[in-house]
C-alpha positions as CSV (number, residue, x, y, z in Angstrom):
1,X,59.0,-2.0,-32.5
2,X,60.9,-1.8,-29.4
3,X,63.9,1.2,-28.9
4,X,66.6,-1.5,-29.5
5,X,64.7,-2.4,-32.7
6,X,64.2,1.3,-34.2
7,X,67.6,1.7,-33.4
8,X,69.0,-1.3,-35.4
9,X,67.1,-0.2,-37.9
10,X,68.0,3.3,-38.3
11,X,71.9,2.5,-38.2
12,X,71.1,-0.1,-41.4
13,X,69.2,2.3,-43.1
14,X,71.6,4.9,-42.4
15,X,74.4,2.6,-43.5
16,X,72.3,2.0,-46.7
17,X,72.0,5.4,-47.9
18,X,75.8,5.8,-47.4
19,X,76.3,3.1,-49.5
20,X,74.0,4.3,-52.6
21,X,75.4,7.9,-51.9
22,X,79.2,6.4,-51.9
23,X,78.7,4.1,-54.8
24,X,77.1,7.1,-56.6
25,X,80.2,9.4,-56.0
26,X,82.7,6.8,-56.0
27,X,81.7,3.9,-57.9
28,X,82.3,1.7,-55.5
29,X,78.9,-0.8,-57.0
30,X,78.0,-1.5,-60.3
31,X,74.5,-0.7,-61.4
32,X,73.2,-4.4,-60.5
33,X,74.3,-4.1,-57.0
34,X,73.2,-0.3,-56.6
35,X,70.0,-1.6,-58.0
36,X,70.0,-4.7,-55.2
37,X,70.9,-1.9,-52.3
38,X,67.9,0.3,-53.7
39,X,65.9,-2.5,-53.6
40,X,66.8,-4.1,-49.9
41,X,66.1,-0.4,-48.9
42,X,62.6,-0.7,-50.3
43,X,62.1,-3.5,-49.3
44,X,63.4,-2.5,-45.6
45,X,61.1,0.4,-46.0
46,X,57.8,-1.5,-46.5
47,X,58.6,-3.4,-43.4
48,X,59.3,-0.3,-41.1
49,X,56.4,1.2,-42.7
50,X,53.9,-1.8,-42.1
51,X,55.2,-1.8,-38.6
52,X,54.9,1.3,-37.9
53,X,51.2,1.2,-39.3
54,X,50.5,-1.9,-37.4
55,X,51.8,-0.4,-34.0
56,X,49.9,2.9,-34.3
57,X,46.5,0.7,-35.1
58,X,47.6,-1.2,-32.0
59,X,47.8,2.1,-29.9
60,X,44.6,4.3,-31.9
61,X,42.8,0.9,-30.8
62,X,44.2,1.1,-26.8
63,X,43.3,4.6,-27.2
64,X,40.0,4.4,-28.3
65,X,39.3,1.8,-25.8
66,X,40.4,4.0,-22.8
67,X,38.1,6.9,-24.3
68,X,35.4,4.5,-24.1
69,X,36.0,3.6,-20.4
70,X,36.0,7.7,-19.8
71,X,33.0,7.9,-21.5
72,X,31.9,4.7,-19.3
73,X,33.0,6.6,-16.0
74,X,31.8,10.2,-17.0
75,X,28.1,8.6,-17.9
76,X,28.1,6.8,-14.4
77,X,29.4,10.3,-12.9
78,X,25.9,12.2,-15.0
79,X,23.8,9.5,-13.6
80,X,25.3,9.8,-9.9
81,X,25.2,13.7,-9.9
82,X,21.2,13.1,-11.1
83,X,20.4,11.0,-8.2
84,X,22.1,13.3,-5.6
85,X,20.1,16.3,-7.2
86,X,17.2,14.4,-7.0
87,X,17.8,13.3,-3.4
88,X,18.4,16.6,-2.6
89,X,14.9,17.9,-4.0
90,X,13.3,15.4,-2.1
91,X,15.4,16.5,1.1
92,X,14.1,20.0,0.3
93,X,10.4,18.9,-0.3
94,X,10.2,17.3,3.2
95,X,12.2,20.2,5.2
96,X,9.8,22.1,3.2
97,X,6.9,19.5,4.4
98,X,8.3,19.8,8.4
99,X,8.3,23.7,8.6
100,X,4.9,24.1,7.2
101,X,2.8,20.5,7.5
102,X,-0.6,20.6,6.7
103,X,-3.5,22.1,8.8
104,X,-6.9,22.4,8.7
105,X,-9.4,23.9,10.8
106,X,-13.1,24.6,9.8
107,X,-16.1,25.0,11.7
108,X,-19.6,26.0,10.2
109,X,-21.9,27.4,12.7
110,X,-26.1,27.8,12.0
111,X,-29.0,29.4,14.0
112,X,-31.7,26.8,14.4
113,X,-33.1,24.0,12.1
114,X,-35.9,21.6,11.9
115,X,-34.9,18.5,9.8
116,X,-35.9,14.6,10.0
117,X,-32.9,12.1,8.4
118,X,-31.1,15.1,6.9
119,X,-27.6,16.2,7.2
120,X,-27.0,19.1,8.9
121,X,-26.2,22.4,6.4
122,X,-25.3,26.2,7.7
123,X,-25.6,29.5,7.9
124,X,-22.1,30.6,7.6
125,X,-18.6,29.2,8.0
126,X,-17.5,30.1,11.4
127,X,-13.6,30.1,11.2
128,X,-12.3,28.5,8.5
129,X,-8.1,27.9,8.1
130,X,-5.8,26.1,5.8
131,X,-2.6,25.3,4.0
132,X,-3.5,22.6,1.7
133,X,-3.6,23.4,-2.2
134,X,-7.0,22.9,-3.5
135,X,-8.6,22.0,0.1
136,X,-12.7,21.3,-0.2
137,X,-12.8,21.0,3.7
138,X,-16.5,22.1,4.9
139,X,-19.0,22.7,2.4
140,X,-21.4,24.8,4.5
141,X,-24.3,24.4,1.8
142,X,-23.8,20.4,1.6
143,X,-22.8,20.5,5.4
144,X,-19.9,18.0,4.4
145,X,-16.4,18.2,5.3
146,X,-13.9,16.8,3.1
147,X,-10.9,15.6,4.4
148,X,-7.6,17.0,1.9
149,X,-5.2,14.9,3.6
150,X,-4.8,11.7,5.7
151,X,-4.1,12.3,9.3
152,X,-6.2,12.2,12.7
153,X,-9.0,14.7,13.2
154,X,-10.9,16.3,15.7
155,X,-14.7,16.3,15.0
156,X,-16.9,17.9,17.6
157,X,-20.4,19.4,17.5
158,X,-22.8,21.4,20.6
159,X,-26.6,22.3,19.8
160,X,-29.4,23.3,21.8
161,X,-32.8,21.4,21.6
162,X,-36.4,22.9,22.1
163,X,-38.6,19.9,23.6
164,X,-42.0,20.2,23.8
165,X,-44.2,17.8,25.7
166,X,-44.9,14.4,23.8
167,X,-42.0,15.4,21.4
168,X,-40.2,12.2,20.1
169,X,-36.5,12.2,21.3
170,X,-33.9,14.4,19.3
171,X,-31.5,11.8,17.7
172,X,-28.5,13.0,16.3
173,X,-24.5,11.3,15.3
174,X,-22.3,11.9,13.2
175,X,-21.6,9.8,9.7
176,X,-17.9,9.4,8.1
177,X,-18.8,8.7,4.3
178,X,-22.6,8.2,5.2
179,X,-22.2,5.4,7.8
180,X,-23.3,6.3,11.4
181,X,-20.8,6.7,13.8
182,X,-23.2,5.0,16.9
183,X,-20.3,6.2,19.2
184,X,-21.3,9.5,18.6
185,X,-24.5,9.6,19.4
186,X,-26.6,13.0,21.3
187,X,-30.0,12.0,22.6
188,X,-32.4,14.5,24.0
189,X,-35.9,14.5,24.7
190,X,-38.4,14.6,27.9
191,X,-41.2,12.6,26.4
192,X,-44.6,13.1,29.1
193,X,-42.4,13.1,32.2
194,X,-42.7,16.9,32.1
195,X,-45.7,18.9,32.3
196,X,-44.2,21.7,30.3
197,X,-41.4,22.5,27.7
198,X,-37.5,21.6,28.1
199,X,-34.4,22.9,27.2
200,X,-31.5,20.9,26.6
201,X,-28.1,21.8,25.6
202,X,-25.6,19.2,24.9
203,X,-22.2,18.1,22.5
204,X,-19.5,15.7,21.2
205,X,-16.2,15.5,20.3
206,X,-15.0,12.3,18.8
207,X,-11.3,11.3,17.6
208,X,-11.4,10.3,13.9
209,X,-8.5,9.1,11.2
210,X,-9.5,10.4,7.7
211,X,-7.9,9.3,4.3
212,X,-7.7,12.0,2.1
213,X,-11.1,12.1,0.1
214,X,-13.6,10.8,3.3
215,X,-16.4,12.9,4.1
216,X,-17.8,13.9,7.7
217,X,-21.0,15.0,8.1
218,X,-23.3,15.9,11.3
219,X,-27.1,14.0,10.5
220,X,-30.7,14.2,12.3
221,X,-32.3,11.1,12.4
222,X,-35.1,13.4,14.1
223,X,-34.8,17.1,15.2
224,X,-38.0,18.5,14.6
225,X,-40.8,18.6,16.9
226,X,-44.2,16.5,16.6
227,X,-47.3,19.1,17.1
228,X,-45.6,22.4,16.0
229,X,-43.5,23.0,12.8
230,X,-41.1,25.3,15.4
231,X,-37.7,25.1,15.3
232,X,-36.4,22.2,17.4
233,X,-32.5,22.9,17.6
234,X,-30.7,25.6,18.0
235,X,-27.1,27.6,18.1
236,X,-25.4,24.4,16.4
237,X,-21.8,24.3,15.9
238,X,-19.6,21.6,14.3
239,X,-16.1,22.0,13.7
240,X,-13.7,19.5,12.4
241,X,-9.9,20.4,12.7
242,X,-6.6,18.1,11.9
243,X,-5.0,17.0,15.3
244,X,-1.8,15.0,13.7
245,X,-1.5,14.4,9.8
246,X,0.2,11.3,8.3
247,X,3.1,10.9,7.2
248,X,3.8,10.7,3.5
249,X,7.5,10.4,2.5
């Protein structure tokens, strides 16, 4: 109902009970028309009642309504305030990821060997270094290095080699997940040119992108020598060590 409405109302009803109250005092009515007033008055009543009702179903609906468009907003504030947290984990991983990136660094290092299409194993890991969680990096039993994380690497390896006259040549390269690298090849040998033993000392260094999970490995196709079971290389070294890793995020 509108002000003007109550308003009209309330002077009727008012002048309603004044009437009952005066005809009860004065006898102004006879019982039929008290009864008729009472009953208008009900009557009146009902309909300011039902109104009333009607209008606060109207405004508990409007009400409820607005609650659900807070609840609307607040949900789509929870969900906003989860994707800045999470943006601001992932902010923290990667300044976490630039202050300390991932290294590696391992070189195995071994006496002398005599081997024919065999990798290369050692004696002892000479400087090993890393930051990864769970790195494999050089096995110095298998004589494999495992790469723990995508990025360029430096592979390198120096040996001495023991040639005896009428030796076959000293073939050696490195593989990447048993494929020879032919780039990498270190040939040595002096055949029957010389009239006496040879010494040669040589190396490689190659630049190599890994994925995480590929395997680098140093391999004899022949380093032994032909009429003595002598050693037939010597003071080997092979390091691999990550130059630049990838970027992940």
């Amino acid at each position: 109902l509108s002000f003007r409405s109550k308003m009209r109302l309330s002077v009727k009803l008012t002048i309603f009970f004044f009437l009952i109250h005066s005809s009860q005092s004065q006898n102004l009515f006879t019982d039929e028309q008290q009864e008729l007033i009472r009953g208008m008055v009900k009557a009146e009543m009902k309909v300011v009642e039902f109104n009333l009702k009607k209008e606060f179903e109207i405004k508990e609906a409007a009400l409820k309504n607005q609650i659900g468009k807070l609840e609307l907003i607040i949900e789509e504030v929870q969900i906003e305030q989860s994707n800045l947290m999470s943006n601001q984990n992932s902010l923290d991983n990667i300044v976490d990821f630039v202050r300390n990136p991932p290294n590696s660094f391992f070189c195995g290092s071994k006496f002398s060997a005599s081997l024919l299409e065999s990798t290369v194993t050692y004696d002892k890991l000479f400087y090993a270094r890393t930051n990864i969680e769970g790195a494999i990096g050089l096995d110095i039993n298998s004589g494999v290095f495992t790469s723990d994380f995508p990025g360029t690497y430096t592979v390198s390896y120096s040996l001495m080699t023991d040639n005896d006259i009428g030796d076959p040549y000293k073939i050696i390269y490195l593989r990447r997940n048993d494929q020879i690298i032919p780039e990498s090849q270190f040939k040595s040998g002096s055949g029957w040119a010389h009239e006496q033993e040879t010494w040669d000392q040589g190396a490689k260094t190659l630049i190599l992108h890994l994925e995480k999970g590929d395997q680098v490995d140093l391999w004899c196709e022949d380093c032994h020598n032909m009429e003595t079971a002598d050693e037939a290389i010597f003071y080997i070294m092979f390091c691999v060590s990550m130059s630049q890793f990838d970027p992940i995020f």
